[in-house]
C-alpha positions as CSV (number, residue, x, y, z in Angstrom):
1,X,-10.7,-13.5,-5.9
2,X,-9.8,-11.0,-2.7
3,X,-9.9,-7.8,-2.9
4,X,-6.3,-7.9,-1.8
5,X,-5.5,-10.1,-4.8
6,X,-3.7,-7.4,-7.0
7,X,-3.6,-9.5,-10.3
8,X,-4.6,-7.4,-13.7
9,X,-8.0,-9.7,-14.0
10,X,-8.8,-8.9,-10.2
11,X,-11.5,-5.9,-9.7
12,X,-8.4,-4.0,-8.1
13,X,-5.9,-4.6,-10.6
14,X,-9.0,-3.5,-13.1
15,X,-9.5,-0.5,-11.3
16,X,-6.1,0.3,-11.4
17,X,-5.2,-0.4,-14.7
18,X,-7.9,1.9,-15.5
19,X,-6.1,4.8,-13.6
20,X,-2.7,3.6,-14.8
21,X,-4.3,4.5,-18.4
22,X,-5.8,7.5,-17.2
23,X,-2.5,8.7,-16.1
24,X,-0.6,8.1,-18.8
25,X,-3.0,9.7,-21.4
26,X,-2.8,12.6,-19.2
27,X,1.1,12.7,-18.4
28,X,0.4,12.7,-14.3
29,X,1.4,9.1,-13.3
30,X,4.1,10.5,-10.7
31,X,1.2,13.1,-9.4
32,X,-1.1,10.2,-9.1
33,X,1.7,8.0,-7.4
34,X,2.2,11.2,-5.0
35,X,-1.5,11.4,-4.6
36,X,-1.9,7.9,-3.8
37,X,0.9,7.4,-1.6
38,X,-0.4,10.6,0.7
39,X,-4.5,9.0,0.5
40,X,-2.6,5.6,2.0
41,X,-0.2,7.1,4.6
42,X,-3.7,9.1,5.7
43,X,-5.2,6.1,5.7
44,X,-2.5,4.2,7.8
45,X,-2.3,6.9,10.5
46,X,-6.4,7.4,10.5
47,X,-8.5,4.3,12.8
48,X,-11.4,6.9,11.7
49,X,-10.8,6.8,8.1
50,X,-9.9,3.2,8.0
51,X,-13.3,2.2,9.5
52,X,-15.0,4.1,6.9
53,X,-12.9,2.6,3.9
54,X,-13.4,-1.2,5.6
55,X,-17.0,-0.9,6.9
56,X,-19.9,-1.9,4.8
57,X,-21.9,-0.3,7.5
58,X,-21.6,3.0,5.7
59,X,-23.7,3.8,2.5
60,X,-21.9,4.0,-0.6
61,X,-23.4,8.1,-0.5
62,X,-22.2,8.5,3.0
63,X,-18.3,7.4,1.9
64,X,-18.2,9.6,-0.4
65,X,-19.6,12.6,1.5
66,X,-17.3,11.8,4.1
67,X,-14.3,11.1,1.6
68,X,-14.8,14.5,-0.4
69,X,-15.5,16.5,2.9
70,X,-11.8,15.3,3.9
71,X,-10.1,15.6,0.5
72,X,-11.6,19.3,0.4
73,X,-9.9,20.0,3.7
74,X,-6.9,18.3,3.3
75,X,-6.6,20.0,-0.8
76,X,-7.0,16.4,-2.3
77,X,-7.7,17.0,-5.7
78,X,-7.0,15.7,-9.3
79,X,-7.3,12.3,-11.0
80,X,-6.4,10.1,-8.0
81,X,-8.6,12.3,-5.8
82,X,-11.5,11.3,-8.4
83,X,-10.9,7.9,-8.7
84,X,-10.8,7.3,-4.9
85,X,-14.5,9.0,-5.3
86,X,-15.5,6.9,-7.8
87,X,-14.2,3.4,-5.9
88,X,-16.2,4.9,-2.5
89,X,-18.9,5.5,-5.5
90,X,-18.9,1.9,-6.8
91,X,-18.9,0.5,-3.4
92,X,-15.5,-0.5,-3.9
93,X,-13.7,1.7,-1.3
94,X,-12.8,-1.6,0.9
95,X,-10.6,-2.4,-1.9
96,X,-9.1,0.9,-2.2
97,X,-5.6,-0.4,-0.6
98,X,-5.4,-3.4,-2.8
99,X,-5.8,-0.4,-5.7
100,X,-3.0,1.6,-4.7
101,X,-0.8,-1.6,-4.7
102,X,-1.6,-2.5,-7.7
103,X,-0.8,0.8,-9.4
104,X,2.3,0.6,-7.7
105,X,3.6,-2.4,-9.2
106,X,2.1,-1.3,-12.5
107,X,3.9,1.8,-12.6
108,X,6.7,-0.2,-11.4
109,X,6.8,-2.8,-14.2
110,X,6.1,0.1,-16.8
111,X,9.5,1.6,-15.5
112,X,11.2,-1.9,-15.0
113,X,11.5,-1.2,-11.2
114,X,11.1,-4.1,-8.6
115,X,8.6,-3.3,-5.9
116,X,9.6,-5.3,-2.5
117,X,6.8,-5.5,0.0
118,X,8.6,-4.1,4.0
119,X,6.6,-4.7,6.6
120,X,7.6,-2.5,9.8
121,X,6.3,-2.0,13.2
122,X,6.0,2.0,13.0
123,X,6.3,4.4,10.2
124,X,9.7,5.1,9.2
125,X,11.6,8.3,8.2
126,X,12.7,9.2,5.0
127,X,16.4,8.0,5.7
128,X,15.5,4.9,7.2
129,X,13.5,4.0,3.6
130,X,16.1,5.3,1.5
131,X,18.7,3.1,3.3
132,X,16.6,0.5,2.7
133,X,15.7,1.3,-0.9
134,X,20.1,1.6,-1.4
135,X,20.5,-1.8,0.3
136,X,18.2,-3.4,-2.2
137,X,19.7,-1.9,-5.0
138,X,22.8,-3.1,-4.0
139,X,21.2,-6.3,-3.8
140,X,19.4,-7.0,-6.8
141,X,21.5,-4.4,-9.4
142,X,17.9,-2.5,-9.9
143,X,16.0,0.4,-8.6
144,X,13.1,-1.0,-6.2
145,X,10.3,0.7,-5.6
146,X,9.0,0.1,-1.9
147,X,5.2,-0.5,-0.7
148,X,5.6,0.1,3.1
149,X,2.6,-1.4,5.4
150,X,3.4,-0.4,9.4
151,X,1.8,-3.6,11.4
152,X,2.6,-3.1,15.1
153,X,2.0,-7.0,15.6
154,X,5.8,-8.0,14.4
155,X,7.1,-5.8,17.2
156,X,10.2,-4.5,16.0
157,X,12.1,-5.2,13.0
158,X,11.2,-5.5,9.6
159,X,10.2,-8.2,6.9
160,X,11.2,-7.3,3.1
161,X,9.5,-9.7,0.3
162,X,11.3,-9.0,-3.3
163,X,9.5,-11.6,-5.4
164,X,9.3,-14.9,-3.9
165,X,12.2,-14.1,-1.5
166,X,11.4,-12.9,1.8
167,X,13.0,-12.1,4.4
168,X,11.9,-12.0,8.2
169,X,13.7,-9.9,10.5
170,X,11.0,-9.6,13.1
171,X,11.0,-9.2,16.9
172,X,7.7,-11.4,16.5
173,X,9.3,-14.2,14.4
174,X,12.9,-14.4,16.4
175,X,10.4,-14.4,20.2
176,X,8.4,-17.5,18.0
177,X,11.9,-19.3,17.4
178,X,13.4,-19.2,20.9
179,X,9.7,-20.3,22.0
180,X,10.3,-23.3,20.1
181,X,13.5,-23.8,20.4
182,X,12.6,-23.5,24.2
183,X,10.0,-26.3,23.9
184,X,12.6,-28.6,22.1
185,X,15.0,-28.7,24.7
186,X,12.4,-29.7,27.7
């Protein structure tokens, strides 16, 4: 299995299983959710910080110097802020994202909330997401929790997957259409 494989048997739905229990016990699932979500929007706006999560370059004691010297400055601290150690600890930082996605849709199922994957090409504000969080509401009848991953590559747009419906709004898919709709009509 990947480490992006989120499934509770996978070592990242394990590990967050694990925190999802840890939270609970301890009454601080929507800190750790908070927590979490500000470790991966640093993460998303760091190439610095990414490298060190991805690369096995680094030693498993170097991550976690690294990773504490930035939660100390940034006044990361608690039971996420812990586990993130212990993953960089484990050698299982690389997998840290796959974590946090996983605790999301655990948390999510535990509320009975949906979680729909959106795919965008740059961050988006806080009223663009809950526009987006109201239309899908209106759409399935439900609250829907959303895991937002920027990837410049789709252009402009957006691509929402709720279940096993997707939908692909992309600058990147619409320019591959007209391409072959282009090559059709030669």
């Amino acid at each position: 299995m990947s480490a992006n494989d989120a499934t509770p048997t996978s070592m990242a739905g394990r590990y967050a299983t694990a925190l999802y229990e840890l939270a609970e016990e301890s009454k601080s699932v929507d800190a750790v959710l908070k927590d979490l979500q500000r470790f991966d929007e640093l993460l998303d706006s760091s190439a610095d910080l990414k490298r060190l999560v991805k690369s096995p370059v680094f030693s498993a004691e170097e991550q976690l110097a690294a990773i504490s010297a930035i939660f100390d400055k940034a006044k990361f601290t608690g039971l996420a802020a812990n586990f993130i150690k212990l993953a960089a600890k484990n050698r299982r930082l690389f997998a840290v994202d796959a974590m946090i996605r996983a605790f999301r849709a655990i948390v999510a199922k535990a509320r009975g909330e949906l979680t729909a994957k959106v795919t965008v090409a740059e961050p988006m504000n806080d009223a663009r997401l809950k526009d987006i969080k109201s239309a899908l509401k209106d759409v399935t009848s439900q609250d829907v929790e959303i895991d937002v991953k920027v990837d410049p590559s789709i252009i402009g747009g957006i691509i929402v997957q709720l279940g096993s419906r997707m939908v692909d709004a992309s600058l990147k898919t619409r320019l591959s259409a007209i391409q072959t709709a282009m090559k059709e009509v030669r």
